[in-house]
C-alpha positions in Angstrom: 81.3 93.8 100.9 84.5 95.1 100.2 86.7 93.1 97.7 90.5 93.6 97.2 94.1 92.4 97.2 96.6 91.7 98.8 100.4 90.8 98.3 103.9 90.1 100.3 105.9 91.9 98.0 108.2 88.4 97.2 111.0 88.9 94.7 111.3 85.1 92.8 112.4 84.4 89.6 109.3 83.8 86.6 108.7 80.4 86.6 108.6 80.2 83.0 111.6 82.7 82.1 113.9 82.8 85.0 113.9 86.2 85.6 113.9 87.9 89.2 112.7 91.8 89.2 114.9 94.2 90.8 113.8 95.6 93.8 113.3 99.1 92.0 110.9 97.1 89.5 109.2 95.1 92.1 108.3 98.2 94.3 107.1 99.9 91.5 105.1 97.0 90.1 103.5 97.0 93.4 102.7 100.9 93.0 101.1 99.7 89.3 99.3 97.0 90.7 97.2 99.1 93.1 96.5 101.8 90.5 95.0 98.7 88.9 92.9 97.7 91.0 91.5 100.9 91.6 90.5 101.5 87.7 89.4 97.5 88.1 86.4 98.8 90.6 88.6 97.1 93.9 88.3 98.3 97.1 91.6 97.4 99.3 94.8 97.3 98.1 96.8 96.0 101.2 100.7 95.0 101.6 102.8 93.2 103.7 105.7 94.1 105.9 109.0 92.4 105.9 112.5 92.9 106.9 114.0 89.8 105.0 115.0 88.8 101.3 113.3 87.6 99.3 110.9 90.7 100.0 110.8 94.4 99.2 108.4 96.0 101.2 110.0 97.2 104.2 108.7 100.9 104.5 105.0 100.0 104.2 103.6 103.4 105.1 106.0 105.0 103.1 104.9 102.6 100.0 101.1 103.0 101.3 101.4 106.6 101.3 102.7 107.2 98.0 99.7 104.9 96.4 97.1 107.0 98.1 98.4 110.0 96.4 98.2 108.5 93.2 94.5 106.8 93.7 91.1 108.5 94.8 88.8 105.7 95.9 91.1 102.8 97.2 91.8 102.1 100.7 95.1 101.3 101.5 96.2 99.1 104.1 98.6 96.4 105.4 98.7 92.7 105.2 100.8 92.9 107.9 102.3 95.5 110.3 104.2 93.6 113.3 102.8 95.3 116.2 106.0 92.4 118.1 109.0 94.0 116.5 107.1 97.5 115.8 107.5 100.2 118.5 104.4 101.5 119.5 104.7 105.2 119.3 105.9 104.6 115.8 103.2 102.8 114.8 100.6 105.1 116.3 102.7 108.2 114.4 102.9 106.3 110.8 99.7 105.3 110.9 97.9 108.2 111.8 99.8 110.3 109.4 99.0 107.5 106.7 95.2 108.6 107.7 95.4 112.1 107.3 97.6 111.9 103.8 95.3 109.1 102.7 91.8 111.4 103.7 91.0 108.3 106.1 91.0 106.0 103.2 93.3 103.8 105.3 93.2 100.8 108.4 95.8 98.3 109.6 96.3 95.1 110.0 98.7 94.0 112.9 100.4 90.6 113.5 103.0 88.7 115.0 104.9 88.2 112.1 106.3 84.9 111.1 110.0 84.8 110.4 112.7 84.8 113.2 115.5 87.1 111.5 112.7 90.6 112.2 113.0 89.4 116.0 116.5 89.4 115.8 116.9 92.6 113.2 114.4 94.8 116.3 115.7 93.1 119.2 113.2 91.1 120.2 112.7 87.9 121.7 110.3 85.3 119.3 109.5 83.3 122.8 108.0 86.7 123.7 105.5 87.2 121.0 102.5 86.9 122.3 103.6 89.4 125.4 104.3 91.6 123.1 101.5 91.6 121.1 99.3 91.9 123.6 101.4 95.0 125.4 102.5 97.0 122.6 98.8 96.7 121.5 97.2 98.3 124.5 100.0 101.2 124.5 99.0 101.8 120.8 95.4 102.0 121.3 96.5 104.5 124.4 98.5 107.0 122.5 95.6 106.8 120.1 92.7 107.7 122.5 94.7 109.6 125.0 96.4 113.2 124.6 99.1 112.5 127.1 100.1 109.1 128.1 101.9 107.7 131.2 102.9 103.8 130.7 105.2 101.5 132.2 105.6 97.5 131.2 107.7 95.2 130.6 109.2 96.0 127.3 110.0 99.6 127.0 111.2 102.4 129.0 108.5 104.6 130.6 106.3 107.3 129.3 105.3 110.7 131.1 103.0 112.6 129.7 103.5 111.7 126.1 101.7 112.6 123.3 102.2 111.1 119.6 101.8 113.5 116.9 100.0 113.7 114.7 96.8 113.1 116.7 94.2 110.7 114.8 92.6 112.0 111.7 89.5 113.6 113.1 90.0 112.4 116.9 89.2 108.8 114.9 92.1 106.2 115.0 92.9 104.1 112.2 90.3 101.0 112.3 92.4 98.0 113.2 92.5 94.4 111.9 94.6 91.5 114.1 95.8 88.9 111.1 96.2 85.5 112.7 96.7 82.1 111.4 96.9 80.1 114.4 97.4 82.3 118.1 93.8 82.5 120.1 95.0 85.0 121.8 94.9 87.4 118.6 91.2 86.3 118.4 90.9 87.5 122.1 92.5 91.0 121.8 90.1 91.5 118.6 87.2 90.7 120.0 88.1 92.4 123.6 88.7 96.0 122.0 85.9 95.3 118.9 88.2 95.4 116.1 88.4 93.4 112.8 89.7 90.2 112.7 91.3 88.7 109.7 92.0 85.0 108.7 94.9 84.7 106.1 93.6 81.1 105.2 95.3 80.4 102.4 97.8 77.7 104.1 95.6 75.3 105.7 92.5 73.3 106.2 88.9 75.1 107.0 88.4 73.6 110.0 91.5 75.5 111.9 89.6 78.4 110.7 86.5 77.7 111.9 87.7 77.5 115.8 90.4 80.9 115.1 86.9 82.4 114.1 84.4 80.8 115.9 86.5 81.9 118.9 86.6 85.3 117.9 83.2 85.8 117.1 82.1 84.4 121.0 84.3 86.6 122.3 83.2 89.7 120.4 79.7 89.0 121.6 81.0 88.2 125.3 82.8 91.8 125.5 79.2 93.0 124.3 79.5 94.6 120.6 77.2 92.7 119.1 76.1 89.3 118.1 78.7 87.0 117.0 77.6 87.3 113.3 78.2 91.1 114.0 81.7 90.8 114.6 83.8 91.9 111.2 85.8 89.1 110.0 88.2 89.3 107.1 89.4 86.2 104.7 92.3 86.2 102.5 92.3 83.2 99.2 95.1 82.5 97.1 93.3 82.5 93.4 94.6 82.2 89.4 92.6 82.7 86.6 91.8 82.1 82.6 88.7 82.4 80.5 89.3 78.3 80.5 90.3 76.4 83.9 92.6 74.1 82.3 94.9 77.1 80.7 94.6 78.4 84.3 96.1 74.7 86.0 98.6 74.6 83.1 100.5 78.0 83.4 100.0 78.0 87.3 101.3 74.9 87.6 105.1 75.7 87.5 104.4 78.6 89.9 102.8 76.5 92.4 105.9 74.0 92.3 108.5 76.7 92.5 106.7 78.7 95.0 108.3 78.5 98.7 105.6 77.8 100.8 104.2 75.0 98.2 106.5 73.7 96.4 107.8 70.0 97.7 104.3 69.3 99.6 100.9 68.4 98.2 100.3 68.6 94.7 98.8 71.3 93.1 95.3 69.7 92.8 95.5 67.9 96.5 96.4 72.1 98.1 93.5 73.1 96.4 91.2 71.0 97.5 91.9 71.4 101.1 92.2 75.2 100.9 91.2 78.0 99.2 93.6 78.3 96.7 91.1 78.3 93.5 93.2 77.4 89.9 90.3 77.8 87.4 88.4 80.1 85.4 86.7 83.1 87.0 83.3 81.8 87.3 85.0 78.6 89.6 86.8 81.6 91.8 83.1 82.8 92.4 81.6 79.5 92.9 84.3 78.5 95.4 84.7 81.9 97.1 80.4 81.6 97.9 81.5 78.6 99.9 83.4 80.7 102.7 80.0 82.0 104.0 78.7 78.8 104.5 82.3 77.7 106.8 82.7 80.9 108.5 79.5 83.1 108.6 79.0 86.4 106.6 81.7 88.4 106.5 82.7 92.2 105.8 86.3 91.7 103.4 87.4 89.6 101.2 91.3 89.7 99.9 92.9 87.8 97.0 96.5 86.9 96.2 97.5 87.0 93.2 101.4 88.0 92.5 103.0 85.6 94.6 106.1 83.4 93.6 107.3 85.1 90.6 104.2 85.9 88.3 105.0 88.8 86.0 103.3 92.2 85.9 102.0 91.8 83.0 99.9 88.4 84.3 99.1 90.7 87.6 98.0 92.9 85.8 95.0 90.4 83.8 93.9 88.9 87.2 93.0 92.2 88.4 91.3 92.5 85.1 89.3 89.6 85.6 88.2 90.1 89.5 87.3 93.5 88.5 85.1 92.3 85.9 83.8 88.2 86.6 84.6 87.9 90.3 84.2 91.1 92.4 80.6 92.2 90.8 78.9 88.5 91.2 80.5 87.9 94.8 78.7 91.4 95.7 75.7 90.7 94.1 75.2 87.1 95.8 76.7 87.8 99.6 75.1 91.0 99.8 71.4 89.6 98.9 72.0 86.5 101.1 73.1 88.6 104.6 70.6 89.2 107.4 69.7 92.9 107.3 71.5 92.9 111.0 74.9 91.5 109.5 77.2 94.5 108.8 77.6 94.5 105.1 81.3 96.4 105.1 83.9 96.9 107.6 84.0 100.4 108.9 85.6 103.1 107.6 87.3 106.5 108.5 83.7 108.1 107.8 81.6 105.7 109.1 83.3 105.3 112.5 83.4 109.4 112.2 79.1 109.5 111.3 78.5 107.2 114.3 80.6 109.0 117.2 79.1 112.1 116.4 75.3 110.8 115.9 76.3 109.4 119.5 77.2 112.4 120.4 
């Protein structure tokens, strides 16, 4: 089971103190962050890519890169890449060089991306998002698996012959994840080409998860890669902690009401309850965390939020501390001894998807 993090590198001002980072101080809070994690005994540090204020993190494989020269162990990935506003050739060339600086200790996650003004910035159409995704997605996997492409469609010139450099770490692409909150036809493409799929659920209810999942999961085992409990899934959570729960509601609380995508809606304690979000001590993050195998089936990795709307470093910093020692160890220990022996217990990796192509071989 791999545990991590994951953030959308959001400059707001601290709740509490009013302050906004700058963008040199967010970026390389981010950079301290993962380096955290690492030491914490965390296994993904993944990052968002946006193109608006109020975010920073533009250059993700330039920001990705730069971590995995300063970490060992961690695998670095993206929470998301837009594979709608992305070219493809330029994602198949970042990310495969990401793979050979990072020593494979890298995957993706693509999406659609949420937020008009990247349409506009890349010149793209929003109505044409799901075309898109599902085009520039088959060109990438081509310049992948192919020396020398020829393509036409709809929404880019022609290619003759082309090859993308560098050529996949190993003849092994990048292992792909399609992040989706609420487009079936991101479940489809996953489960067509056998990839990961990963459920961001940390807006709404379980049961629009269950069908985004549930669909995927028929559909991996229609395509015929295994059972539908085979197929790798991915969750994200939203969590704050202290040693006692009601320090954790009291300080979180002015974050949650300041915080863009919450603030003005359901309380703090009515959000909760109807998704993931955990406010509490760590042993309550563990308890409600145990619950998402019983909604949506065992599943391969788990990412947490926890520097959204403004929280300092400093704070960051002691929620790694505690998922590193409370939460990560216990949610290993418990989902690993309750999955079937036929239930993949991580997602792949750079060396696992290398092992099995040459045993095949």
């Amino acid at each position: 089971m791999q545990i991590g993090i994951f953030g959308v590198s959001d400059l707001h001002p601290d709740a509490h103190t009013g302050v906004v980072p700058t963008d040199s101080e967010r970026i390389r809070g981010l950079v301290t962050i993962a380096r955290h994690a690492e030491d914490a005994g965390l296994d993904v540090f993944a990052v968002g890519e946006h193109h608006e204020p109020p975010f920073v993190a533009s250059a993700v494989t330039t920001l990705l890169s730069h971590i995995a020269a300063l970490t060992e162990r961690l695998t670095v990935s993206t929470s998301i890449a837009h594979i709608t506003t992305n070219d493809p050739v330029r994602i198949a060339e970042d990310y495969a060089m990401l793979s050979h600086l990072a020593g494979g200790r890298s995957d993706l996650m693509l999406g659609r991306g949420n937020t008009l003004g990247t349409y506009e910035a890349f010149g793209r159409d929003p109505r044409e998002a799901v075309g898109l995704t599902v085009e520039n997605y088959q060109l990438l996997r081509r310049l992948w698996d192919e020396d020398a492409v020829d393509w036409e469609g709809k929404f880019r010139t022609p290619l003759s012959g082309f090859t993308s450099i560098p050529r996949p770490l190993d003849g092994v692409p990048p292992f792909v994840w399609h992040g989706s909150i609420r487009t079936p036809e991101v479940a489809e493409i996953a489960a067509w080409f056998g990839d990961g799929y990963f459920a961001n659920n940390i807006f709404w209810p379980a049961e629009h998860y269950q069908r985004l999942i549930g669909l995927y999961r028929e559909r991996y085992a229609h395509h015929g890669h295994g059972a539908p409990e085979q197929a790798i899934v991915g969750l994200g959570g939203h969590v704050f902690m202290r040693p006692n729960s009601q320090d954790a509601v009291k300080e979180f609380r002015p974050y949650f009401d300041r915080a863009p995508v919450y603030g003005g809606g359901p309380s703090l304690e009515e959000f909760a309850a109807q998704t993931p979000l955990t406010v509490g001590s760590p042993a309550e993050v563990v308890d409600k965390t145990l619950t998402f195998t019983e909604l949506f089936g065992h599943y391969q990795r788990q990412l947490f939020l926890i520097d959204h709307a403004g929280l300092p470093l400093k704070t960051v910093l002691e929620q790694i501390d505690m998922l590193g020692e409370h939460v990560a160890p216990a949610l290993r220990a418990e989902m690993d001894s309750r999955r079937p022996a036929h239930v993949p217990t991580d997602p792949p990796t750079h060396a696992s998807r290398l092992a099995a192509r040459d045993a095949a071989a």
